[in-house]
C-alpha positions as YAML, in Angstrom:
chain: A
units: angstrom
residues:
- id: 1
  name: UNK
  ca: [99.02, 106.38, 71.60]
- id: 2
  name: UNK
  ca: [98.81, 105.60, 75.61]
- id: 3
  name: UNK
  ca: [98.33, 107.40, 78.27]
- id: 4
  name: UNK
  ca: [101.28, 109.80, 79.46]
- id: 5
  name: UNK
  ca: [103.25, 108.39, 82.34]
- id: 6
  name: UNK
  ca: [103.60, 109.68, 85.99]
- id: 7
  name: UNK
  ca: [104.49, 112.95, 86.08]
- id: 8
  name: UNK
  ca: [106.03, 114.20, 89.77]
- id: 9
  name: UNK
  ca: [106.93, 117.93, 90.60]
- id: 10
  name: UNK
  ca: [108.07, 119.76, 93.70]
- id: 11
  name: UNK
  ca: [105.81, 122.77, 94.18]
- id: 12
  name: UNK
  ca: [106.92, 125.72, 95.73]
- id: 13
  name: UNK
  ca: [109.96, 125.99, 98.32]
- id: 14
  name: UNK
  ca: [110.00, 122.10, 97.80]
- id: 15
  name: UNK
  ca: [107.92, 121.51, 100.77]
- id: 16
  name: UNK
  ca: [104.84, 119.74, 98.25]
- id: 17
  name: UNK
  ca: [105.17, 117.28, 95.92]
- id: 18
  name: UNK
  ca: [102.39, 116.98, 93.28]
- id: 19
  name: UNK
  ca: [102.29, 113.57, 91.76]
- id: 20
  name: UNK
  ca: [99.89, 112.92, 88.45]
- id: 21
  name: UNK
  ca: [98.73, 110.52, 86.14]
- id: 22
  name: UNK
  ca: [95.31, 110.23, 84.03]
- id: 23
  name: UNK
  ca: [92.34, 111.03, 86.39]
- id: 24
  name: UNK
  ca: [94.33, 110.61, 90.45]
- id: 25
  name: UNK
  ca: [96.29, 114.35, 90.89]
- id: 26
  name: UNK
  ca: [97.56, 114.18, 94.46]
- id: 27
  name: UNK
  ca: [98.80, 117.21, 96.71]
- id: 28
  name: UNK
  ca: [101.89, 115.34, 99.14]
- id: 29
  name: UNK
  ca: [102.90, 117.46, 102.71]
- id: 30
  name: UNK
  ca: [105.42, 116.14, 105.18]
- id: 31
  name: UNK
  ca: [106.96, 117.20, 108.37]
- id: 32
  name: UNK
  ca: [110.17, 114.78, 109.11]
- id: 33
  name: UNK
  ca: [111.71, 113.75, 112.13]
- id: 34
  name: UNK
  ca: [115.32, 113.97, 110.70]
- id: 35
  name: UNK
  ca: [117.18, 116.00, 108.29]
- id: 36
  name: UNK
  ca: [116.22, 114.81, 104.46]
- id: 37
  name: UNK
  ca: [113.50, 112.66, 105.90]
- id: 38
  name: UNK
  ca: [110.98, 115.11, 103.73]
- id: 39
  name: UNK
  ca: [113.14, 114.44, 100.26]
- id: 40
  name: UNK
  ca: [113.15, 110.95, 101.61]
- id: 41
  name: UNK
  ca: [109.57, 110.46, 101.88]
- id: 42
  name: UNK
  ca: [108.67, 112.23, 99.12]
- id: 43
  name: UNK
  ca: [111.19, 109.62, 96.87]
- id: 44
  name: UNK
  ca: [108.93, 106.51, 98.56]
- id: 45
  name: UNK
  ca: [105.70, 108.39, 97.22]
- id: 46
  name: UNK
  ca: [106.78, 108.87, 93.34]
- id: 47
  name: UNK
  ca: [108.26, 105.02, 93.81]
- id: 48
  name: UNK
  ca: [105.01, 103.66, 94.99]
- id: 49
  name: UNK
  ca: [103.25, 105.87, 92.74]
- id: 50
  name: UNK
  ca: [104.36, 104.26, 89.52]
- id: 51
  name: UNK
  ca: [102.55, 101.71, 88.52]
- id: 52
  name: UNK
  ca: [99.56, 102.14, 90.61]
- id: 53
  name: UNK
  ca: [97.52, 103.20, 87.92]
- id: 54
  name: UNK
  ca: [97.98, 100.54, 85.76]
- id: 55
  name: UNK
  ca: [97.33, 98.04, 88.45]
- id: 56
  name: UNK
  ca: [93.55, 99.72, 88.91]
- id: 57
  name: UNK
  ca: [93.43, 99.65, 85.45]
- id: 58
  name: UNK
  ca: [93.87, 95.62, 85.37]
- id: 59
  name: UNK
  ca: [90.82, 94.87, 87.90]
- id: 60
  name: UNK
  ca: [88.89, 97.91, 86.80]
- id: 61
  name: UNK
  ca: [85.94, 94.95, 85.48]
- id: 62
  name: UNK
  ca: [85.60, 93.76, 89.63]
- id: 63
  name: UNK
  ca: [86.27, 97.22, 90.91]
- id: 64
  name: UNK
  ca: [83.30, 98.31, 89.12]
- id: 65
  name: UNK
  ca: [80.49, 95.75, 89.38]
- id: 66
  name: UNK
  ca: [78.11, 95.95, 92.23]
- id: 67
  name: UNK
  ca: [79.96, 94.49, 95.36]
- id: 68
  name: UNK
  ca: [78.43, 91.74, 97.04]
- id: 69
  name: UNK
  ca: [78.96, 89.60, 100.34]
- id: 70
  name: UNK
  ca: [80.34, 86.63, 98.08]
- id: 71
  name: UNK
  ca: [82.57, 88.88, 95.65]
- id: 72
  name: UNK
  ca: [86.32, 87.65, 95.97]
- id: 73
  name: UNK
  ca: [89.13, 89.92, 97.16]
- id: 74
  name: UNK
  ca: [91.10, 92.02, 94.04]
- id: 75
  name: UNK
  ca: [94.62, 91.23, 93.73]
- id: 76
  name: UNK
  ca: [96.10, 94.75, 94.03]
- id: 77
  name: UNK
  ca: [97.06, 96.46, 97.25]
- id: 78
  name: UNK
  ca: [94.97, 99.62, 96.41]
- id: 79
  name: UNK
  ca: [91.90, 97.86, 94.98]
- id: 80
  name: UNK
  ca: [92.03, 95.87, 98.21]
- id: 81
  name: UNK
  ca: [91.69, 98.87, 100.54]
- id: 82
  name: UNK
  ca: [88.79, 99.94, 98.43]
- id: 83
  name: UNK
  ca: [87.26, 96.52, 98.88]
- id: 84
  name: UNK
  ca: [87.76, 96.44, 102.65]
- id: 85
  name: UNK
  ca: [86.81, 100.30, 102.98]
- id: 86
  name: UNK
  ca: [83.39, 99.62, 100.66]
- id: 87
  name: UNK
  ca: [82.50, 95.89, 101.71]
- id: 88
  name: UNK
  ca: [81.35, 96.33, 105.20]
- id: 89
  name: UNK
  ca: [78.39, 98.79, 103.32]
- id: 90
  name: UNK
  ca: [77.38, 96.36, 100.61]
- id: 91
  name: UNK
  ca: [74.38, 94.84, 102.40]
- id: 92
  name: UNK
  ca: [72.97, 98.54, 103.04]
- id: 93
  name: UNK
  ca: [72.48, 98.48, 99.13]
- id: 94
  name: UNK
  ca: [74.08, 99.80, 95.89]
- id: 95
  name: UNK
  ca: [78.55, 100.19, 95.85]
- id: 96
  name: UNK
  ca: [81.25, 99.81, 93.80]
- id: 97
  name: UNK
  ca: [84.59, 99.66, 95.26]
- id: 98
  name: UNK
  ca: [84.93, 102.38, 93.44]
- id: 99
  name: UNK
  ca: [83.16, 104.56, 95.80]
- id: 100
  name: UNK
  ca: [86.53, 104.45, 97.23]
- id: 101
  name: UNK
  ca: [89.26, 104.51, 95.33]
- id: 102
  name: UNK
  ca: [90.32, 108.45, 95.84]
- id: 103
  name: UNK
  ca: [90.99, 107.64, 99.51]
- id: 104
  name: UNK
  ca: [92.41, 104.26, 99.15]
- id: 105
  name: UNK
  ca: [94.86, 105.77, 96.51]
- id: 106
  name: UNK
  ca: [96.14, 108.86, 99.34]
- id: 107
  name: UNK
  ca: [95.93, 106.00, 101.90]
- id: 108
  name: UNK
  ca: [98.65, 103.86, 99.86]
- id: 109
  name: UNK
  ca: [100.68, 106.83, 99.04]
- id: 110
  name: UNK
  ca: [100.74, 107.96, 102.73]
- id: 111
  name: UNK
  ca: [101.53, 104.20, 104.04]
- id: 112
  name: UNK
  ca: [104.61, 104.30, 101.94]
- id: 113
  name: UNK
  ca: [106.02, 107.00, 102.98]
- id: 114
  name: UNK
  ca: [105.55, 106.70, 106.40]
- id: 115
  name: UNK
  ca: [107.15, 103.11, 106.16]
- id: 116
  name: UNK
  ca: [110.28, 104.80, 104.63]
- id: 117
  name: UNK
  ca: [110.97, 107.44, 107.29]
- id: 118
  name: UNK
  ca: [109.85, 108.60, 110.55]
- id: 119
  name: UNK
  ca: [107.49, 111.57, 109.87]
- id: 120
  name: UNK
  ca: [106.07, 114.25, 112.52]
- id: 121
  name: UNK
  ca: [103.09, 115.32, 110.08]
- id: 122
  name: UNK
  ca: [102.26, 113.67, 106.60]
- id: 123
  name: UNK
  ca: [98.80, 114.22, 104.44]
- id: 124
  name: UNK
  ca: [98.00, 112.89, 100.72]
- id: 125
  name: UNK
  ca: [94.98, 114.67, 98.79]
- id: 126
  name: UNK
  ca: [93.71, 113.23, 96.22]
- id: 127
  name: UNK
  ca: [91.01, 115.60, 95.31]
- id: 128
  name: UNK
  ca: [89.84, 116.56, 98.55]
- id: 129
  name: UNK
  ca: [90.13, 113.72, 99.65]
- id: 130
  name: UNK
  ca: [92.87, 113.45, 102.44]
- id: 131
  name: UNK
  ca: [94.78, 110.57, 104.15]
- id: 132
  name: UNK
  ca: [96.50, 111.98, 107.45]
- id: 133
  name: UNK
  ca: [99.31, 111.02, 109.65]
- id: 134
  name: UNK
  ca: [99.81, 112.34, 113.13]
- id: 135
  name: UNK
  ca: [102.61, 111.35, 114.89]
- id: 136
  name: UNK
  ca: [101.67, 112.22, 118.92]
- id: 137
  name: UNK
  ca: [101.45, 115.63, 119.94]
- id: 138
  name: UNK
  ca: [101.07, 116.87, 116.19]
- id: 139
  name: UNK
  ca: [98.23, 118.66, 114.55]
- id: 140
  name: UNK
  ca: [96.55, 119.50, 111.16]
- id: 141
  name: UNK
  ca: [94.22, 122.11, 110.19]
- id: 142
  name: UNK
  ca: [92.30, 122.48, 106.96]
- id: 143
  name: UNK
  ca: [89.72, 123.98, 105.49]
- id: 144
  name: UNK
  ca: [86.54, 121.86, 104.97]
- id: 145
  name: UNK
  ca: [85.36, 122.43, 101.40]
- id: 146
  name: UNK
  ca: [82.10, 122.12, 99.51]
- id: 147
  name: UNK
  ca: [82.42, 120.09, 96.26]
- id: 148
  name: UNK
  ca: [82.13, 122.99, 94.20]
- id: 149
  name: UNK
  ca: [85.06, 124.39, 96.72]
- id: 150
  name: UNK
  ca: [82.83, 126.67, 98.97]
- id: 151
  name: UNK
  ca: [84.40, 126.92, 102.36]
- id: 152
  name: UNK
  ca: [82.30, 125.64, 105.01]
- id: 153
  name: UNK
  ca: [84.31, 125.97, 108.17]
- id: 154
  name: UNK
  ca: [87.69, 124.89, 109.37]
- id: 155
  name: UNK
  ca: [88.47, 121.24, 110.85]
- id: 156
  name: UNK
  ca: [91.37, 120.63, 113.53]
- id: 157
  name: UNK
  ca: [92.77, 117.39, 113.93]
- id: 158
  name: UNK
  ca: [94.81, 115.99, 116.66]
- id: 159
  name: UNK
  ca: [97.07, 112.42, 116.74]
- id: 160
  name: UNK
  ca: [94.90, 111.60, 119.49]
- id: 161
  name: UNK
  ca: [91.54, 111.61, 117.44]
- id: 162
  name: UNK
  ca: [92.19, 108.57, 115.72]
- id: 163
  name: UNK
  ca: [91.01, 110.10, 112.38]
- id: 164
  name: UNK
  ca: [93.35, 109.00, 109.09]
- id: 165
  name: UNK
  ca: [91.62, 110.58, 106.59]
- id: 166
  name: UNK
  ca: [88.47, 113.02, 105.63]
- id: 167
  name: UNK
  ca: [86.59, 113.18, 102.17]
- id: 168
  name: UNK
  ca: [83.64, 115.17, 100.41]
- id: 169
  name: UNK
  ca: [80.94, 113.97, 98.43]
- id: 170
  name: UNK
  ca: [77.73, 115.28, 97.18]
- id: 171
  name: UNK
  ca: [75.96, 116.11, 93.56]
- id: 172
  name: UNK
  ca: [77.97, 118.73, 91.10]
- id: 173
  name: UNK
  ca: [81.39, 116.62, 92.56]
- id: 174
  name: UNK
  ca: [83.94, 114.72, 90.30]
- id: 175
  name: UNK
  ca: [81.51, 111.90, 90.93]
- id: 176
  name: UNK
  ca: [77.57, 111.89, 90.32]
- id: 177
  name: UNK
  ca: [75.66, 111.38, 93.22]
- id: 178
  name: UNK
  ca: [72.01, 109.48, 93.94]
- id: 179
  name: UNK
  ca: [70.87, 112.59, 96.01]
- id: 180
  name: UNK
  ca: [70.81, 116.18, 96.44]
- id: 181
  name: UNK
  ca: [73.40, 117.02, 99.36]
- id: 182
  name: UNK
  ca: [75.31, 120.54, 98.59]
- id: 183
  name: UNK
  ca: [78.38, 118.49, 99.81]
- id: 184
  name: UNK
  ca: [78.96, 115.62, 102.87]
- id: 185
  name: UNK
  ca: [82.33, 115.49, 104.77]
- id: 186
  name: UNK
  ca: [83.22, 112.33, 106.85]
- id: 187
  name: UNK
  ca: [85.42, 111.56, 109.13]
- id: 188
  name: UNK
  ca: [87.21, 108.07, 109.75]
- id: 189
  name: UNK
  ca: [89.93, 106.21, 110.30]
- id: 190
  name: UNK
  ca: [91.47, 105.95, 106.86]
- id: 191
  name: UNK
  ca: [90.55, 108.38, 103.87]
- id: 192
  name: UNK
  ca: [89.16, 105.38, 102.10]
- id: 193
  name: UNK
  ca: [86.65, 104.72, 104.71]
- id: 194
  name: UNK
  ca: [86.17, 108.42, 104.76]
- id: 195
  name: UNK
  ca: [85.88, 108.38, 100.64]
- id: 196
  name: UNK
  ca: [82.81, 105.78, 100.62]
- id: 197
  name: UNK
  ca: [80.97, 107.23, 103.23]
- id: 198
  name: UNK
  ca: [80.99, 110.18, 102.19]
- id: 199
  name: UNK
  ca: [79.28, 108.60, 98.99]
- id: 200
  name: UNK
  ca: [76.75, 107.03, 100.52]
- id: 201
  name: UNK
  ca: [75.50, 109.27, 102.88]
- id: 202
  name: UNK
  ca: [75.07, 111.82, 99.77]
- id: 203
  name: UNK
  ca: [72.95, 109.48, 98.02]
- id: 204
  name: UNK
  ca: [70.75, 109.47, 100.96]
- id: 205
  name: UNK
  ca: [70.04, 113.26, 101.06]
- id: 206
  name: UNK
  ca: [67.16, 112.91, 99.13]
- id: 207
  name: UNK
  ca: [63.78, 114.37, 97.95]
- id: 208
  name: UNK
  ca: [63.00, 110.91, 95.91]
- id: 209
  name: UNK
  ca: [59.90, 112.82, 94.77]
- id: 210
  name: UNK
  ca: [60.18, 115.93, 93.78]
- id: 211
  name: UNK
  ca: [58.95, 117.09, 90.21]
- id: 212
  name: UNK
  ca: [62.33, 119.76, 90.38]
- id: 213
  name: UNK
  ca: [64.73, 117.48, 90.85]
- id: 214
  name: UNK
  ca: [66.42, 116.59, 87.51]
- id: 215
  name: UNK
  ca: [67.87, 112.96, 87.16]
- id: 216
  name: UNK
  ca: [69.22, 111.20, 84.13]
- id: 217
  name: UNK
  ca: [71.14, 107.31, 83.71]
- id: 218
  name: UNK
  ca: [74.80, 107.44, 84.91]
- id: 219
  name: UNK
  ca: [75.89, 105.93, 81.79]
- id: 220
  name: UNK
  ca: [74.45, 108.67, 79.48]
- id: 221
  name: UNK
  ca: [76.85, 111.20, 81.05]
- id: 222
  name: UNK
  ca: [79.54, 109.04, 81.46]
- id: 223
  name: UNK
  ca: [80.16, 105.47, 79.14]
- id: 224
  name: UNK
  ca: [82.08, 104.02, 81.62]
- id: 225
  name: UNK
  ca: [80.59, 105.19, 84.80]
- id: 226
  name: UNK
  ca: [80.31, 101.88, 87.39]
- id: 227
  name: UNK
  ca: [77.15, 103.21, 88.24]
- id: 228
  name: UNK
  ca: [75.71, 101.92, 85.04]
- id: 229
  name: UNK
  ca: [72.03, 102.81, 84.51]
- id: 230
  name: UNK
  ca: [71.26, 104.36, 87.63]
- id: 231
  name: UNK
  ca: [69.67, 107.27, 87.83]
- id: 232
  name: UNK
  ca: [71.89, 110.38, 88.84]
- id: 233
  name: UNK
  ca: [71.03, 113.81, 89.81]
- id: 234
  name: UNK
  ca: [71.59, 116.47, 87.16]
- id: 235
  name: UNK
  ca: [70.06, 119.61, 88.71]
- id: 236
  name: UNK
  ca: [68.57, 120.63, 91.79]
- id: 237
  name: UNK
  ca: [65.85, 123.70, 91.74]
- id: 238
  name: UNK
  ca: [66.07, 125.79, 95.12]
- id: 239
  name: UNK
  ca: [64.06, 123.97, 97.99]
- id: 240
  name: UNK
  ca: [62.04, 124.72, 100.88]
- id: 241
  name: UNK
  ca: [63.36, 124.50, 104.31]
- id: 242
  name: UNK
  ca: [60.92, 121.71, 104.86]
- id: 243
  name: UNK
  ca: [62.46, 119.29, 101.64]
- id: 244
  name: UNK
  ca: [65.77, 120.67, 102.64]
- id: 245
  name: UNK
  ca: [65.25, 118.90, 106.36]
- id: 246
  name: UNK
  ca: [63.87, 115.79, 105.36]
- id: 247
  name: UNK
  ca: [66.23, 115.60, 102.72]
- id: 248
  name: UNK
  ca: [69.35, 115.90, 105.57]
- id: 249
  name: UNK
  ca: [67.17, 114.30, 108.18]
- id: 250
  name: UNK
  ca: [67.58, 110.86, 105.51]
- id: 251
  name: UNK
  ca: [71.49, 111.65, 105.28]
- id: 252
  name: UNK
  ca: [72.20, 112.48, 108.94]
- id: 253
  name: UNK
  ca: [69.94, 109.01, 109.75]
- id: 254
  name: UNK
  ca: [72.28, 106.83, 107.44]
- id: 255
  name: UNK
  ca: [75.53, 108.72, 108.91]
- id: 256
  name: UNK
  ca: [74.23, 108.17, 112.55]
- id: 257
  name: UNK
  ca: [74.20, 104.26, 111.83]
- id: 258
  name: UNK
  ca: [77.71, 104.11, 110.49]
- id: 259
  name: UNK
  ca: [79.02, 106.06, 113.53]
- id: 260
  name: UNK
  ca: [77.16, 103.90, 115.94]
- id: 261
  name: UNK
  ca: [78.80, 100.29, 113.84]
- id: 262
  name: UNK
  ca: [82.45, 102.34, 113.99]
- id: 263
  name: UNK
  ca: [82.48, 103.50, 110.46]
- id: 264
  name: UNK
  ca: [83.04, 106.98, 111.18]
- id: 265
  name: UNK
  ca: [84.17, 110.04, 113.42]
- id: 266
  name: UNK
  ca: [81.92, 112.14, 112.30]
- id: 267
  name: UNK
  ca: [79.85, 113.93, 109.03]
- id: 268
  name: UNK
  ca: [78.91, 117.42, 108.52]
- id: 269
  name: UNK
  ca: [75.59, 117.80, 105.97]
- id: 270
  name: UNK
  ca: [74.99, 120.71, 103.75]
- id: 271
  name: UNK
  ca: [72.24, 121.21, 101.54]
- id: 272
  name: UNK
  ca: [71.76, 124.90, 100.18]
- id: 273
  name: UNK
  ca: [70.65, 126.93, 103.80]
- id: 274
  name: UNK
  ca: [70.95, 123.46, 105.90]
- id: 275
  name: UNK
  ca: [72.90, 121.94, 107.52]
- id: 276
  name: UNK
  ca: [73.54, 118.79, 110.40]
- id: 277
  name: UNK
  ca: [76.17, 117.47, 111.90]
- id: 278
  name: UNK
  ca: [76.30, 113.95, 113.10]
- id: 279
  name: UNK
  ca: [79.19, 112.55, 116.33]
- id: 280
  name: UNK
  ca: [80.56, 115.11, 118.73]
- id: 281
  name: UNK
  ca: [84.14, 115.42, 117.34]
- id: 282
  name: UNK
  ca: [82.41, 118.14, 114.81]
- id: 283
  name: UNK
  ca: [80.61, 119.52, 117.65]
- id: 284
  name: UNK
  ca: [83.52, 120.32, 119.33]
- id: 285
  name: UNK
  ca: [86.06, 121.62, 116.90]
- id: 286
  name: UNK
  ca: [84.87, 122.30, 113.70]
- id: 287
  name: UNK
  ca: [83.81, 125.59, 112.66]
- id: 288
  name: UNK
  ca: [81.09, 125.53, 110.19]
- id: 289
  name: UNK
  ca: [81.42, 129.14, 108.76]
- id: 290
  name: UNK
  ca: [83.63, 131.03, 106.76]
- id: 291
  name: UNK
  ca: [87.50, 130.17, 106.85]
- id: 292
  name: UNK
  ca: [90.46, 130.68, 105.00]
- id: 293
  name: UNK
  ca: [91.54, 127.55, 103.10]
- id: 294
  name: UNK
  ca: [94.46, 126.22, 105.30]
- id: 295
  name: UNK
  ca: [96.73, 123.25, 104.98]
- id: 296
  name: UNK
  ca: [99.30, 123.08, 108.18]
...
């Protein structure tokens, strides 16, 4: 038997729309200019939604090998964005495209329906992580969240940041991670740039030798991971404040590159006490403590 198809729902007063299918649940808000433009919007996600799946499905074999300078462009217009978002990182080292395909799934969704009607406010999560649009003089406020859904402080956005989309990353998340990071949020221009990122500058928060540290092949927890053989962290034994520094010190010095090439807004580092924060936008308004979990 195959999978189940699409499955789309209004939640609430009708204000969400949760679309579903196999492993990608997203979360859909919109503010419209015009009367209906919501219902309208929300019809262009569930349209571009079917299919897409299937489509990742198809070039799942190049979406998971190791990318490379010479490896030629996917067909599909979501494994695309996942190539652009990842390719710029692949002579750094180790990706898949599929270190972003969460974001470049909410950045498809969100393109759509922003092509079918004027909208004041729009966001796609897909997991935590978020593709945005701000029309001028609009705002959005959330809650940034650990990867085992800690609140860590609250993030406001403005249309005049220039930041599409935010994403999480770190060990104990839906993905396994290379290092040790409690949880890494990024901030770019598109949640798919936001989505690998955030990947990679997990895997760099790293005590590589530590006898506490528990690590075991990607494949052994998961068959079909992309990350093949690799060696993943499985548990994580509380650390000094001296491992947890140099651990975020090797993070924060990977994060600081990609904001200097463009890459990013801005991360914000946690590692069990620790913490850094790399670019000024997260200087400025983000609240690293306690906050409700907000969506507006």
């Amino acid at each position: 038997m195959g999978m189940p198809g699409p499955v789309a729902a209004l939640l609430g007063d009708g204000a969400r729309l949760h679309l579903s299918h196999g492993p990608i649940d997203l979360i859909i808000g919109a503010d419209a200019v015009q009367s209906g433009g919501r219902q309208r919007a929300f019809a262009a996600a569930a349209a571009r939604f079917e299919g897409l799946l299937e489509g990742l499905v198809a070039e799942r074999p190049l979406l998971s090998a190791p990318l490379h300078p010479t490896t030629p462009t996917p067909k599909g217009a979501v494994a695309r964005r996942m190539y652009k978002a990842c390719q710029p990182h692949c002579a750094e080292g180790f990706v898949t495209c599929m270190a972003a395909v969460a974001g470049s799934v909410a950045d498809e969704i969100l393109a759509a329906m922003v092509v079918a009607e004027p909208l004041l406010r729009a966001y796609v999560n897909n997991g935590g992580d978020i593709a945005i649009h701000l029309a001028p003089g609009a705002r959005f406020i959330t809650a940034m969240a650990g990867v085992t859904g800690a609140d860590l402080g609250r993030i406001t956005l403005d249309a005049a940041d220039g930041v599409g989309g935010m994403a999480t990353s770190g060990a104990g998340g839906r993905s396994h991670s290379f290092g040790i990071a409690s949880s890494v949020t990024v901030l770019a221009a598109s949640a798919a740039q936001a989505d690998v990122a955030a990947t990679l500058i997990a895997n760099a928060v790293d005590v590589p030798d530590h006898s506490g540290i528990r690590r075991s092949p990607a494949h052994d927890l998961q068959p079909d991971s992309d990350l093949g053989g690799r060696m993943v962290v499985t548990h994580i034994p509380p650390l000094t404040r001296a491992d947890q520094n140099h651990a975020l010190s090797l993070g924060a010095n990977r994060a600081e590159a990609m904001l200097r090439q463009g890459q990013i807004a801005g991360a914000a580092l946690f590692l069990q006490d620790e913490q850094r924060v790399v670019g000024t936008y997260f200087g400025q308004n983000a609240q690293l403590q306690e906050a409700n979990n907000v969506e507006t």
